[in-house]
C-alpha positions in Angstrom: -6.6 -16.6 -41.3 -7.4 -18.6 -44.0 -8.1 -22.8 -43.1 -7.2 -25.5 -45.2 -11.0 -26.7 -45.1 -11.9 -23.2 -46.1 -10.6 -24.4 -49.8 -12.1 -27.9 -49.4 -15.9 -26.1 -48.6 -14.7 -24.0 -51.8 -14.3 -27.4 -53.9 -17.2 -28.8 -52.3 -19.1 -25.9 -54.2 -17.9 -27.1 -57.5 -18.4 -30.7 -56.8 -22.0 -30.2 -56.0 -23.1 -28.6 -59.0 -21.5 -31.0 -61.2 -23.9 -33.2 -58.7 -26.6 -31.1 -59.4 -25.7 -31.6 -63.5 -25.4 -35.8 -62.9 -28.7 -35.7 -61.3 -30.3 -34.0 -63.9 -28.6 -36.0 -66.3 -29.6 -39.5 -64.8 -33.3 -38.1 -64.4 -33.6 -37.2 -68.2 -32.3 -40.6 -68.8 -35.2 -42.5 -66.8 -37.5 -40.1 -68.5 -36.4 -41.6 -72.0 -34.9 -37.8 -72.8 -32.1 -37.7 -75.1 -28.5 -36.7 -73.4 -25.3 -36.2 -75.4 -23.4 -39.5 -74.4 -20.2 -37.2 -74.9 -21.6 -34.5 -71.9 -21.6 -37.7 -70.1 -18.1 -38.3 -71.1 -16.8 -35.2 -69.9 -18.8 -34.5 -66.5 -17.5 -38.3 -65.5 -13.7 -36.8 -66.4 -14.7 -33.8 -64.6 -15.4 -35.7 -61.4 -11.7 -38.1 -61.9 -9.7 -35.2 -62.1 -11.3 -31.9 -60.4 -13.6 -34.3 -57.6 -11.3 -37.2 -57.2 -7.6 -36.9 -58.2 -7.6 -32.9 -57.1 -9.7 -32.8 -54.0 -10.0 -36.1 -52.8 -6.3 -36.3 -53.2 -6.0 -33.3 -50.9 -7.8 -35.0 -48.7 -6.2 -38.1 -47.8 -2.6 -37.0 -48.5 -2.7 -33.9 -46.9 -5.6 -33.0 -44.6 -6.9 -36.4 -43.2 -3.4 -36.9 -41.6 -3.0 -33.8 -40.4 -6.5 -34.6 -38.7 -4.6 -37.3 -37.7 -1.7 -35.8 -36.1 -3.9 -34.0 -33.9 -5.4 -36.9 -32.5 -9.3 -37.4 -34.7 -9.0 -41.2 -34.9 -8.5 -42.6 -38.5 -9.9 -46.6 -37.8 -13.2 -46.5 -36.2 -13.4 -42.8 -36.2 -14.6 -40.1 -38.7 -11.4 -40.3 -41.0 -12.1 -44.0 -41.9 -16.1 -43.5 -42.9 -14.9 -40.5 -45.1 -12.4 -42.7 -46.5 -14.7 -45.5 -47.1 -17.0 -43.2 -48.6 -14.2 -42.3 -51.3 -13.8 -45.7 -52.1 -17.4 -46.4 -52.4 -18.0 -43.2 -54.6 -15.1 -44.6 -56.7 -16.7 -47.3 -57.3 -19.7 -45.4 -58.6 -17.6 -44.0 -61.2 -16.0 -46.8 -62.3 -19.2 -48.0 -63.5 -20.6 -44.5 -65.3 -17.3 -44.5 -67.2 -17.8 -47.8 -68.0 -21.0 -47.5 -68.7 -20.2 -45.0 -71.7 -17.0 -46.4 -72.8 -16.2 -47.0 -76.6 -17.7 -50.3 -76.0 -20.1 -49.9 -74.3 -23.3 -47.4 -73.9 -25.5 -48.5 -71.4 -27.4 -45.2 -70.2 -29.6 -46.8 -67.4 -26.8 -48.2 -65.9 -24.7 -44.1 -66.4 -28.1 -43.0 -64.6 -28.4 -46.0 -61.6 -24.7 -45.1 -60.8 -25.3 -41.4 -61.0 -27.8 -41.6 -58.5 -26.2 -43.5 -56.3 -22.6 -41.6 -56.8 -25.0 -38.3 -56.3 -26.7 -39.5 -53.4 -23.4 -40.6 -51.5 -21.3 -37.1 -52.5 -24.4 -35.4 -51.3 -24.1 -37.0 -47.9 -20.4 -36.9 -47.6 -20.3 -33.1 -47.8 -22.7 -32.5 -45.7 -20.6 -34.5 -42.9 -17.2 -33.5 -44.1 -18.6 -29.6 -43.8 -20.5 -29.7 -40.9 -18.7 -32.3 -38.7 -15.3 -33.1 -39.7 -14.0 -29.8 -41.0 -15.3 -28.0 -38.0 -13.3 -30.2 -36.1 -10.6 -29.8 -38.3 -10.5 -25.7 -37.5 -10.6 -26.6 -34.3 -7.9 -28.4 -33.3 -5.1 -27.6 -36.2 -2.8 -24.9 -35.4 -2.8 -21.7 -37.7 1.1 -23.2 -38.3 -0.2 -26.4 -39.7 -3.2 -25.0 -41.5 -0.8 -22.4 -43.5 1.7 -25.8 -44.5 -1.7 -27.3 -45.8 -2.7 -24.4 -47.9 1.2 -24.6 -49.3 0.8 -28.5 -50.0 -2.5 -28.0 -51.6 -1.1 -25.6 -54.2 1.8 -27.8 -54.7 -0.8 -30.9 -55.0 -3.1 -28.7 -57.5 0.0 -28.1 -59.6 1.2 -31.8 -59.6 -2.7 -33.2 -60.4 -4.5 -30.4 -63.0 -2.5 -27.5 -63.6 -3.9 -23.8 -64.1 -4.9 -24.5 -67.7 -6.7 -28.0 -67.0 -8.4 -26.3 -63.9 -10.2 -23.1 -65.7 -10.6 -26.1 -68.6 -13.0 -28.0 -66.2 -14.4 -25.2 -64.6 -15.3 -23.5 -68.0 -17.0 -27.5 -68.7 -19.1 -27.4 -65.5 -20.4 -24.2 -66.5 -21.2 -25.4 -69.8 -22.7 -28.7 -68.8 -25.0 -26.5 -65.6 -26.3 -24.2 -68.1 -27.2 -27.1 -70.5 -28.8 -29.3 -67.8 -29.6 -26.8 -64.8 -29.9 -23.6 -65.8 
């Protein structure tokens, strides 16, 4: 049987090579190498709609209070340091789309906030894959797991649709085989 976190590992996979492209990206920018400020652009609307919106979304409307229901503790407990994590990564972005706004092009600051937004997803994976998910599998029933899958779909549809999904996949191949491959 499929799990619900057997799609969020799946996303996480996407997420960290558009990590892998932001790293590269903020390292050519300490290095003084020219980046297109629009690839910057377009990986930070990658990570809104595909990391944030799509799969963080899942996340804490869906699968955090299922973990929830099943008694992993929100306050004090794993739920509430991934959720704090979130906000912190949010913050993060906030300041590389700011940083290359129509007003604004500040590439040391794209590249400070890349790091630290890299270092922070990189982190949070780790723990949501290896700790929380695991518990996850664990302890919510194969009914409840099936119902997630369900609500995922119908949260993918409401956030990117099938078009705007194979759109930013098809732009985080683009972007790894410009600064990774």
């Amino acid at each position: 049987m499929e799990k619900a976190s057997d799609e969020l590992r799946h996303e996480h996979e996407a997420i960290k090579i558009a990590l892998n492209v932001l790293d590269s990206i903020a390292t050519k920018i300490q290095q003084s190498e020219n980046v297109d400020v629009q690839d910057l652009k377009e990986l930070v609307e990658f990570v809104v709609l595909f990391a944030d919106k799509n799969h963080h979304g899942k996340e804490e409307d869906l699968y955090f209070p299922s973990l929830e229901e099943v008694g992993i503790p929100k306050d004090g407990g794993p739920i509430g340091v991934m959720l704090a994590e979130h906000e912190q990564g949010r913050s993060n972005i906030r300041a590389m789309r700011e940083s290359v706004s129509e007003q604004n092009t500040d590439l040391q600051t794209f590249a400070n906030a890349a790091f630290s937004y890299v270092a922070l997803m990189r982190n949070h994976i780790e723990k949501e894959n290896n700790i929380l998910f695991m518990m996850g599998d664990r302890m919510i029933p194969g009914s409840i797991q099936n119902e997630l899958l369900t609500k995922f779909r119908e949260h993918e549809e409401k956030v990117i649709d099938e078009d705007k999904y194979n759109e930013l996949q098809a732009l985080l191949a683009k972007l790894a085989k410009k600064y990774i491959s």
